[in-house]
Backbone and ligand atoms as CSV (ligand in chain L), in Angstrom:
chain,resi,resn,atom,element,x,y,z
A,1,UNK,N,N,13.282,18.214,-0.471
A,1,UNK,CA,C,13.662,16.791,-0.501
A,1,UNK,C,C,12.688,16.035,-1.403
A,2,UNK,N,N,13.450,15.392,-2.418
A,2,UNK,CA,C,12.269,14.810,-3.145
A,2,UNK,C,C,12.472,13.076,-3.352
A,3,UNK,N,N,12.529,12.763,-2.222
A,3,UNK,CA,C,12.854,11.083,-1.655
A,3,UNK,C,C,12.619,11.146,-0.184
A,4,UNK,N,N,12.229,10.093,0.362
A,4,UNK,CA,C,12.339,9.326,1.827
A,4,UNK,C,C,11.373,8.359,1.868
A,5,UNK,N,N,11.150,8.468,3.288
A,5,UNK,CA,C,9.764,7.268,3.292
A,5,UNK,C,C,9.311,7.790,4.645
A,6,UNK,N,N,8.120,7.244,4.921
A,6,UNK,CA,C,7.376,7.586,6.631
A,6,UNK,C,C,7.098,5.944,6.766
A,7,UNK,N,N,6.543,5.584,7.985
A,7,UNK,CA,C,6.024,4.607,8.730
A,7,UNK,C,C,4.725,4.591,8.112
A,8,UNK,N,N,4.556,2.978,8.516
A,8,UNK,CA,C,2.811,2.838,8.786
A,8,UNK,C,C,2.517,1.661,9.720
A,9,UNK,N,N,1.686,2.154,10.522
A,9,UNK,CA,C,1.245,0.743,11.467
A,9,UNK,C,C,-0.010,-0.044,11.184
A,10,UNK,N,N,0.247,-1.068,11.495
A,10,UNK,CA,C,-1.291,-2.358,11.185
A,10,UNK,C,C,-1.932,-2.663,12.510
A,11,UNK,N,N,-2.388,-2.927,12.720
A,11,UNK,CA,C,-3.559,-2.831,14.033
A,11,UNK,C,C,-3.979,-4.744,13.841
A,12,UNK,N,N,-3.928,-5.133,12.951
A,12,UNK,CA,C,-4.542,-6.400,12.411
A,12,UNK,C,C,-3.457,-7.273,11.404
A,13,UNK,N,N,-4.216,-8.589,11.429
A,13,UNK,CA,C,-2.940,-9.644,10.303
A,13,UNK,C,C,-3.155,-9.060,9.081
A,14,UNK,N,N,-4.200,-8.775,8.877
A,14,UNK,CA,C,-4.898,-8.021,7.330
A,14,UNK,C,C,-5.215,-6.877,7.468
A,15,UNK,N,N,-4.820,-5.885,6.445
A,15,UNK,CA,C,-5.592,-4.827,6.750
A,15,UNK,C,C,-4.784,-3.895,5.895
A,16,UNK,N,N,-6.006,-3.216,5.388
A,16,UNK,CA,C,-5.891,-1.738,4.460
A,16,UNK,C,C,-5.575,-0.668,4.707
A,17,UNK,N,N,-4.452,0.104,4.593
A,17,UNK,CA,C,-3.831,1.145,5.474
A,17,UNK,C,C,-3.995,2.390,4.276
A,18,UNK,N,N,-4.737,3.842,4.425
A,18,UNK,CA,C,-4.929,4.441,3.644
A,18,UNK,C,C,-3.843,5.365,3.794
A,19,UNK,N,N,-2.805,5.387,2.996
A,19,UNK,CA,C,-1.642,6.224,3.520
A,19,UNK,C,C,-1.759,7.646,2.195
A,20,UNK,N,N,-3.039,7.719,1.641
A,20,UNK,CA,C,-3.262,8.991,0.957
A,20,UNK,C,C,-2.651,10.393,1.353
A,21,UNK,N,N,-3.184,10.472,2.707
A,21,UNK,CA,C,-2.612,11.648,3.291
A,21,UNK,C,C,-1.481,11.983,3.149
A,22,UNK,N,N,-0.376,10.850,3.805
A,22,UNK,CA,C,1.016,10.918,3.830
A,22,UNK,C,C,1.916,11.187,2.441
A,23,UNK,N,N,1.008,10.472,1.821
A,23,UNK,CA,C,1.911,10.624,0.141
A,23,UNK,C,C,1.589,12.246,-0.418
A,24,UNK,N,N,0.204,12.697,-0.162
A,24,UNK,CA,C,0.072,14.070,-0.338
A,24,UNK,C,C,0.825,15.025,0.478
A,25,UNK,N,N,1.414,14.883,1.783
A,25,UNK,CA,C,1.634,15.800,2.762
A,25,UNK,C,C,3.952,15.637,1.799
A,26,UNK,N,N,4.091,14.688,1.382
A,26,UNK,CA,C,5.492,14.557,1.028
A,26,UNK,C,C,5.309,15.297,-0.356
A,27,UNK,N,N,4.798,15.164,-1.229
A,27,UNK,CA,C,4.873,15.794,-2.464
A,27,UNK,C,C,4.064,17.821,-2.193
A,28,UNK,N,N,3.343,18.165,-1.019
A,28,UNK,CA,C,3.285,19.332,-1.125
A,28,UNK,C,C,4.450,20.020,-0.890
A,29,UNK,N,N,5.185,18.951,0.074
A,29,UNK,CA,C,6.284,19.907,0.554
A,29,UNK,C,C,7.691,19.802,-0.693
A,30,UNK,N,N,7.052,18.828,-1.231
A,30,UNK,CA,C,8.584,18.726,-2.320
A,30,UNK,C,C,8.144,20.350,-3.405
A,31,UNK,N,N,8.854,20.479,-4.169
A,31,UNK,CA,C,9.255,21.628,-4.963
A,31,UNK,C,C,8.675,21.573,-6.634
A,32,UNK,N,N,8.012,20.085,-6.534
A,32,UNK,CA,C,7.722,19.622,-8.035
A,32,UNK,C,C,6.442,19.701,-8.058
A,33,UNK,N,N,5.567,20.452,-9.294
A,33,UNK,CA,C,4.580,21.043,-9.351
A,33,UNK,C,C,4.095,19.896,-10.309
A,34,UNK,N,N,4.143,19.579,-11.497
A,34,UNK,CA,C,4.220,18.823,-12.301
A,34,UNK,C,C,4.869,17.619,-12.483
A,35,UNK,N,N,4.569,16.073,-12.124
A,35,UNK,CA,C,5.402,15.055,-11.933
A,35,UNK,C,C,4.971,13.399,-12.136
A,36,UNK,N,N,5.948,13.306,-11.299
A,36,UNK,CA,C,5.211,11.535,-11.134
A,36,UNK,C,C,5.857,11.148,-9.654
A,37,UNK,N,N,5.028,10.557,-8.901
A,37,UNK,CA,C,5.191,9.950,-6.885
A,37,UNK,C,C,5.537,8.948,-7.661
A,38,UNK,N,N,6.540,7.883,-7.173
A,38,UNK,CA,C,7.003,6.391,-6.765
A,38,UNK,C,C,6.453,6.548,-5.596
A,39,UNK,N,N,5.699,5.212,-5.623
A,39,UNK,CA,C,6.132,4.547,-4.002
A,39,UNK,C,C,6.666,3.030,-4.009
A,40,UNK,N,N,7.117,2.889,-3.020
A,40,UNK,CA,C,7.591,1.583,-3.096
A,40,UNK,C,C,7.213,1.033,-1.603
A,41,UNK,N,N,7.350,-0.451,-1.361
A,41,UNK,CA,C,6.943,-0.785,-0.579
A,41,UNK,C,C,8.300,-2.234,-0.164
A,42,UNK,N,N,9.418,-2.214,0.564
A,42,UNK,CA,C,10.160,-2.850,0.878
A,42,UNK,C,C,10.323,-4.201,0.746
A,43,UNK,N,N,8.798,-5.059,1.765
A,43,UNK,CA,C,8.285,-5.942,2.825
A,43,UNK,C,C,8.228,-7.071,2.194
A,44,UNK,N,N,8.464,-8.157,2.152
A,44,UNK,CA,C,8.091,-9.376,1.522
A,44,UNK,C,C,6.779,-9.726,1.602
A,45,UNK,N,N,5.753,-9.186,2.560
A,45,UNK,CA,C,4.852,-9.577,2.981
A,45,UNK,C,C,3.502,-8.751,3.266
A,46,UNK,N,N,3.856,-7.676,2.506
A,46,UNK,CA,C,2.919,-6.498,2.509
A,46,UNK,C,C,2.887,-6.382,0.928
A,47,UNK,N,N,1.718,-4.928,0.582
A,47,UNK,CA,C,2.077,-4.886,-1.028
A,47,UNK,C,C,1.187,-3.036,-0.730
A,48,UNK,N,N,1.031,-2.678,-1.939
A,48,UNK,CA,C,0.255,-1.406,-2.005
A,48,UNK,C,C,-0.344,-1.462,-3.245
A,49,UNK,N,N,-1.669,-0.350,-3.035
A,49,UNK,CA,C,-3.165,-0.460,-4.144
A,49,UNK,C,C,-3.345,0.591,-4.139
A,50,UNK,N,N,-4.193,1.124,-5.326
A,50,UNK,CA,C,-5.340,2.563,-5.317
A,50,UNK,C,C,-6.455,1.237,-5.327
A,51,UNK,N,N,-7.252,1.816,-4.818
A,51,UNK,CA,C,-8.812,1.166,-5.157
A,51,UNK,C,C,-9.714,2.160,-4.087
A,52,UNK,N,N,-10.684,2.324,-4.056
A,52,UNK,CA,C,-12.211,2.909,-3.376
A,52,UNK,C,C,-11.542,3.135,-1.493
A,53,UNK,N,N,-11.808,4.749,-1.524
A,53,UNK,CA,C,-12.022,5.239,0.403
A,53,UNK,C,C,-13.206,5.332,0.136
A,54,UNK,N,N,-14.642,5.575,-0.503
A,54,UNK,CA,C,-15.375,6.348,-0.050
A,54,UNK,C,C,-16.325,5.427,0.796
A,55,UNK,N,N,-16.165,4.269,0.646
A,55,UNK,CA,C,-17.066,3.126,1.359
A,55,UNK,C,C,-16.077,1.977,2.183
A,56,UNK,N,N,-15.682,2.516,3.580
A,56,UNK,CA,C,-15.125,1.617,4.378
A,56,UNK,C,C,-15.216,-0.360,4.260
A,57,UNK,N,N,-16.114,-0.082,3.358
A,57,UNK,CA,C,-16.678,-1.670,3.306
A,57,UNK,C,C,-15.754,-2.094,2.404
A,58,UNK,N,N,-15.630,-1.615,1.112
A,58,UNK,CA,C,-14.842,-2.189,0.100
A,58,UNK,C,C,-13.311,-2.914,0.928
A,59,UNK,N,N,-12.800,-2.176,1.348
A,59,UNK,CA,C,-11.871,-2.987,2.336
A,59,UNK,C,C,-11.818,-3.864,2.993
A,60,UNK,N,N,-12.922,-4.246,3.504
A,60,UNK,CA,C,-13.228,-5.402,4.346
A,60,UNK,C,C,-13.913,-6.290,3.403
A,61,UNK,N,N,-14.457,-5.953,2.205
A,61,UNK,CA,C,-14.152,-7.281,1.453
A,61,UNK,C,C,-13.729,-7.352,0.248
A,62,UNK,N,N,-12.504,-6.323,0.297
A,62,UNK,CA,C,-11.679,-7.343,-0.431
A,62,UNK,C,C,-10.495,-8.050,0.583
A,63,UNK,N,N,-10.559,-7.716,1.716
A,63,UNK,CA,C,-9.642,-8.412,2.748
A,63,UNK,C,C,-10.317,-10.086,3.224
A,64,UNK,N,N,-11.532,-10.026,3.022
A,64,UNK,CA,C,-12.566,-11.417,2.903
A,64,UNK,C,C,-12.590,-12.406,1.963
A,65,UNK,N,N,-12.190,-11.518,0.690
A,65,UNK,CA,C,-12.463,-12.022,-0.790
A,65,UNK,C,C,-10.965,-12.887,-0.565
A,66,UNK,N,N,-9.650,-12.256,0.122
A,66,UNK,CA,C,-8.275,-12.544,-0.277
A,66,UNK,C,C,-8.485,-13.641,0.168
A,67,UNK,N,N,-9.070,-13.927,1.655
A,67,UNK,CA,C,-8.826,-14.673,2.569
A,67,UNK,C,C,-9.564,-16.041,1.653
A,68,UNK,N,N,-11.021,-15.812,0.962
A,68,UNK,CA,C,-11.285,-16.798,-0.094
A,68,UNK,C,C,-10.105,-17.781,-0.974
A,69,UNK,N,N,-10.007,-16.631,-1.460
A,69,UNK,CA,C,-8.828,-17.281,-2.919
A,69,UNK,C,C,-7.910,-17.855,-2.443
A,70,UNK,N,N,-6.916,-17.185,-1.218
A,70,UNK,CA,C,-5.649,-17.664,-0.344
A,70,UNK,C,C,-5.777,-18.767,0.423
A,71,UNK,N,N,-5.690,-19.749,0.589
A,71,UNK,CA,C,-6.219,-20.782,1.595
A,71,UNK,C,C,-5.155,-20.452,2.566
A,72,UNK,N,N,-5.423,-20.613,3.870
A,72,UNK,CA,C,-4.341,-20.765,4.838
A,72,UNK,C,C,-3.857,-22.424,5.552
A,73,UNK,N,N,-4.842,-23.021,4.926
A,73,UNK,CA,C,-4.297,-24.384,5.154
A,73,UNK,C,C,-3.917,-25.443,3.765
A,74,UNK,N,N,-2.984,-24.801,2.865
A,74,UNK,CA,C,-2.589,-25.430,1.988
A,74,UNK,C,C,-1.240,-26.383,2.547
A,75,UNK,N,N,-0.770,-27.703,1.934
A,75,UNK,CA,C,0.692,-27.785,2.488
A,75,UNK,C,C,2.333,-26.756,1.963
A,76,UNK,N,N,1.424,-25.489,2.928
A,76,UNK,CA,C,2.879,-24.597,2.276
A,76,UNK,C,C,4.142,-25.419,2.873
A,77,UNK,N,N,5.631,-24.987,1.915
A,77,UNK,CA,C,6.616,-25.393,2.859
A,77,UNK,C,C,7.506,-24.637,3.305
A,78,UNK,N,N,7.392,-23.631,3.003
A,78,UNK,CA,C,8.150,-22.361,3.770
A,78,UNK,C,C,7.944,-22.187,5.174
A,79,UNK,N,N,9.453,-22.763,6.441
A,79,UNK,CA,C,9.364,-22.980,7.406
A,79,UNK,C,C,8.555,-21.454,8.443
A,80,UNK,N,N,8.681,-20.459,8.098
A,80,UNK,CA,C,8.568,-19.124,8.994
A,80,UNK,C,C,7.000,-19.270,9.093
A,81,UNK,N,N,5.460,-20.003,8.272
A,81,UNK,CA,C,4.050,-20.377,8.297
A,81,UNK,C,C,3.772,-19.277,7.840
A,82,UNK,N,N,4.149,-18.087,6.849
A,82,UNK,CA,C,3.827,-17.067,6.995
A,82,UNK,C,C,3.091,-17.081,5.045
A,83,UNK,N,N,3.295,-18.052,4.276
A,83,UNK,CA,C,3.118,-18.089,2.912
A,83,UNK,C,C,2.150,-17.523,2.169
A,84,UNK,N,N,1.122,-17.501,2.831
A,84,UNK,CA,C,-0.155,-16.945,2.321
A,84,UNK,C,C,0.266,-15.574,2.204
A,85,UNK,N,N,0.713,-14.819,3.351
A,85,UNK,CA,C,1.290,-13.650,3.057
A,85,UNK,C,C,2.331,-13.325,2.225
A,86,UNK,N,N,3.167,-14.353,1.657
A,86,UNK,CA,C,3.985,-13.842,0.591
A,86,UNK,C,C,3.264,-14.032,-0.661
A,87,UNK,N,N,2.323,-14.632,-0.840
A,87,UNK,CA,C,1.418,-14.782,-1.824
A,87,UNK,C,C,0.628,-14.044,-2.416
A,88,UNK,N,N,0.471,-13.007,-1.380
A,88,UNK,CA,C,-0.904,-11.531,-1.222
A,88,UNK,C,C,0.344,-11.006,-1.879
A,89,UNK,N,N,1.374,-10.635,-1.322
A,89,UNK,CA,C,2.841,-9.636,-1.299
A,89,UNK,C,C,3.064,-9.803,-2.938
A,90,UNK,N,N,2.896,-11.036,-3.219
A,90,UNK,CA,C,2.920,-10.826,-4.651
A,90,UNK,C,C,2.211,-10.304,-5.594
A,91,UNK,N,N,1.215,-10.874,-5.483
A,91,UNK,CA,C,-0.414,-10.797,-6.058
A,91,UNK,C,C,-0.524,-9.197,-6.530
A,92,UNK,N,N,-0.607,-8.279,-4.916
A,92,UNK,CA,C,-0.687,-6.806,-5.004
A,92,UNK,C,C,0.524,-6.012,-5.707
A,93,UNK,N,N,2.003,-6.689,-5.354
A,93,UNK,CA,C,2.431,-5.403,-5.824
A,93,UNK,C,C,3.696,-4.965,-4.942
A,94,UNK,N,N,4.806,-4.624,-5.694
A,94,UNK,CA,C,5.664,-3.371,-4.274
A,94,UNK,C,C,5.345,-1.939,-5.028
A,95,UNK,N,N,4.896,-1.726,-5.607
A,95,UNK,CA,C,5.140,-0.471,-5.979
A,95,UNK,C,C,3.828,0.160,-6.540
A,96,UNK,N,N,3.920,1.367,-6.712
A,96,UNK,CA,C,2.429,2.218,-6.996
A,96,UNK,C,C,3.228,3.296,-7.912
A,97,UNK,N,N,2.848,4.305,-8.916
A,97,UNK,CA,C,2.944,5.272,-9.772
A,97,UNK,C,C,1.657,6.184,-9.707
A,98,UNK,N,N,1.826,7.278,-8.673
A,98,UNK,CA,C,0.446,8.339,-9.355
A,98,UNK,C,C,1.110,9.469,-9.587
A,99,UNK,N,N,0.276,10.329,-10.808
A,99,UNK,CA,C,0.656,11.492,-11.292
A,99,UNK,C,C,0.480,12.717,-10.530
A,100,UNK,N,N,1.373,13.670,-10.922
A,100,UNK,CA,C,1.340,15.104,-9.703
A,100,UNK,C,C,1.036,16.440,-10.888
A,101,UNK,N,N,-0.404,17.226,-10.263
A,101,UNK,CA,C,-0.506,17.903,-11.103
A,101,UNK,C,C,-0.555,19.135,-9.977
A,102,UNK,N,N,-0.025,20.623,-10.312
A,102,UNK,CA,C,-0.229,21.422,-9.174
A,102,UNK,C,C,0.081,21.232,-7.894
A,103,UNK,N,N,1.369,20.206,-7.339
A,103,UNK,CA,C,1.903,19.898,-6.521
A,103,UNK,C,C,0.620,19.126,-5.870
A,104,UNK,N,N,-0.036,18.399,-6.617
A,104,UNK,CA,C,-1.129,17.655,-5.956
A,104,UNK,C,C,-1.269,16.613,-6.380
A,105,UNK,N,N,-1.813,15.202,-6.015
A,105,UNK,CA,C,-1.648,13.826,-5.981
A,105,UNK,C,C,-3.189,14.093,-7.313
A,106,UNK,N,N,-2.825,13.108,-8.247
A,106,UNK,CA,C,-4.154,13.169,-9.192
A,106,UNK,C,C,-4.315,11.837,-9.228
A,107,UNK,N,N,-5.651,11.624,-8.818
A,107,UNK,CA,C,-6.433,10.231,-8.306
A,107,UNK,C,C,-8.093,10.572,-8.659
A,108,UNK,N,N,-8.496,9.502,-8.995
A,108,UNK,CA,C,-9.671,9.157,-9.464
A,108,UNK,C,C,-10.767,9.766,-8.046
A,109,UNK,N,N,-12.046,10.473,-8.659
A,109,UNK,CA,C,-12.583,10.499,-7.385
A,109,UNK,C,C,-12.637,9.656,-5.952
A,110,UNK,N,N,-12.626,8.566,-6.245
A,110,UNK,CA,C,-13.139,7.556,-5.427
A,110,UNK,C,C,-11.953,7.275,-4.706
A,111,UNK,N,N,-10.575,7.223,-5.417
A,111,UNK,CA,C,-9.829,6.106,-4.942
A,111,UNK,C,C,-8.504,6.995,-4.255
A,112,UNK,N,N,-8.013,6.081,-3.150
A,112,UNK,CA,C,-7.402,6.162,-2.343
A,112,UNK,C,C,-6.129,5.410,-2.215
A,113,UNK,N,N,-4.512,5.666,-1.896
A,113,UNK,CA,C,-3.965,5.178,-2.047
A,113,UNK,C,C,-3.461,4.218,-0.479
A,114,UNK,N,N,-3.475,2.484,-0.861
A,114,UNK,CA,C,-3.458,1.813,0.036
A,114,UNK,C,C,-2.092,0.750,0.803
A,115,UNK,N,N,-1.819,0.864,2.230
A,115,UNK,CA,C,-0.357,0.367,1.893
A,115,UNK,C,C,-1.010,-0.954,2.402
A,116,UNK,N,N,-0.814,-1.976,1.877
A,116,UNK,CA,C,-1.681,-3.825,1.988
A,116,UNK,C,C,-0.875,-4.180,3.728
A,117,UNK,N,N,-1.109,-4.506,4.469
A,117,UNK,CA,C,-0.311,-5.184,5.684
A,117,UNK,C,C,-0.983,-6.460,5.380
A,118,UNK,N,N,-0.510,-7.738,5.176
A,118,UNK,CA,C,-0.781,-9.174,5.208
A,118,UNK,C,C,0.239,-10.055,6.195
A,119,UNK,N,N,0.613,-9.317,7.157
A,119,UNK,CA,C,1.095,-10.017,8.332
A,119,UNK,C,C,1.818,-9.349,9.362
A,120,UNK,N,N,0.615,-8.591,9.649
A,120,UNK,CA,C,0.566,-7.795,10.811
A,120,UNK,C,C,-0.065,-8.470,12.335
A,121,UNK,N,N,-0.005,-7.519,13.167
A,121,UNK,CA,C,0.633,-6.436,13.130
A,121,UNK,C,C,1.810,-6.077,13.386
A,122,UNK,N,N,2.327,-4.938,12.394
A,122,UNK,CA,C,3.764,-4.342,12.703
A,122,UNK,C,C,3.449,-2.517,11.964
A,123,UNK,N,N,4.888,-2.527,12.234
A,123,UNK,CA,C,5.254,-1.018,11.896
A,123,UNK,C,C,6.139,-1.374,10.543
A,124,UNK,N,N,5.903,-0.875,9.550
A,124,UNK,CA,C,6.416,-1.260,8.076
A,124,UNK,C,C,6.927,0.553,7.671
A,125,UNK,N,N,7.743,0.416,6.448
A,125,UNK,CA,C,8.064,1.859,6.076
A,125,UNK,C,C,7.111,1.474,4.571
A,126,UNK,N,N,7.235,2.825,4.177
A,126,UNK,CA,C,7.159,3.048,2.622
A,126,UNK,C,C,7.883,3.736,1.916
A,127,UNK,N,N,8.604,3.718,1.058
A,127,UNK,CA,C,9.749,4.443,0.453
A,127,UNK,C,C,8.988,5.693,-0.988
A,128,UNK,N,N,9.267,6.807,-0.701
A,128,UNK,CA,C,8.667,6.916,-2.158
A,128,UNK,C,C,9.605,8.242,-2.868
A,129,UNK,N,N,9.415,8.546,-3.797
A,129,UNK,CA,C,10.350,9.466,-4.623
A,129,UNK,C,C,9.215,10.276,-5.876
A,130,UNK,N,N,10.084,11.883,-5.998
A,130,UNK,CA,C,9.161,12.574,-6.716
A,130,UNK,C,C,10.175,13.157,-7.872
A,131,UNK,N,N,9.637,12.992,-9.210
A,131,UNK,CA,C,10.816,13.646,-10.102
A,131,UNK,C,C,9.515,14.180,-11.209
A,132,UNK,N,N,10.282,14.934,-11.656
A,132,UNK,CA,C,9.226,15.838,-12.250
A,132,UNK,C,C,9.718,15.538,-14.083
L,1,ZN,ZN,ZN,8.060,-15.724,5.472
């Protein structure tokens, strides 16, 4: 199968979800040795990143830094109060592109692939696809 998606859960309103594993565990089992992963990300209100696992911190501030730039008390007028989060949703991204070499995810030492939750918590999907 070289399409679907898995779950991911948020624990928090913000928060960095390292779904590395999952994107590696779908492309070992796909059949394509040589390629390119889509992912996509549905949510109006979520987004996805590569940037730094090896230091738990980097996450927590750039989830500090957002909260900087984003004000949450601007006069948004979008009735649901949720704007700041469609704002992140933009900012980051729906979609990600990493390359597959040896039926393996090829990523920079450091970096890790991230699914953004900005208005959690919930259970969100990720969609992704492998073509060679
Ligand atoms: Zn909304």
């Amino acid at each position: 199968m070289n399409s679907g998606q898995f779950s991911v859960s948020s624990s928090n309103y913000m928060e960095l979800i390292d779904i590395t594993p999952q994107v590696g565990k779908e492309i070992a089992k796909s059949s394509i040795q040589n390629g390119i992963c889509h992912l996509y990300n549905p949510h109006t209100t979520a987004g996805l990143t590569i940037n730094e696992g090896a230091d738990p911190a980097v996450r927590t501030d750039i989830i500090k830094a957002l909260k900087e730039i984003i004000p949450f008390d601007l006069a948004y007028q979008h009735m649901e109060g949720n704007s700041p989060s469609h704002v992140l949703s933009s900012l980051f991204g729906c979609s990600e592109m990493v390359f597959i070499e040896n039926n393996r995810l090829v990523l920079g030492t450091w970096q890790k692939i991230y699914f953004c939750e900005f208005d959690g918590p919930r259970t969100r999907k990720v969609l992704w696809r492998i073509s060679s």
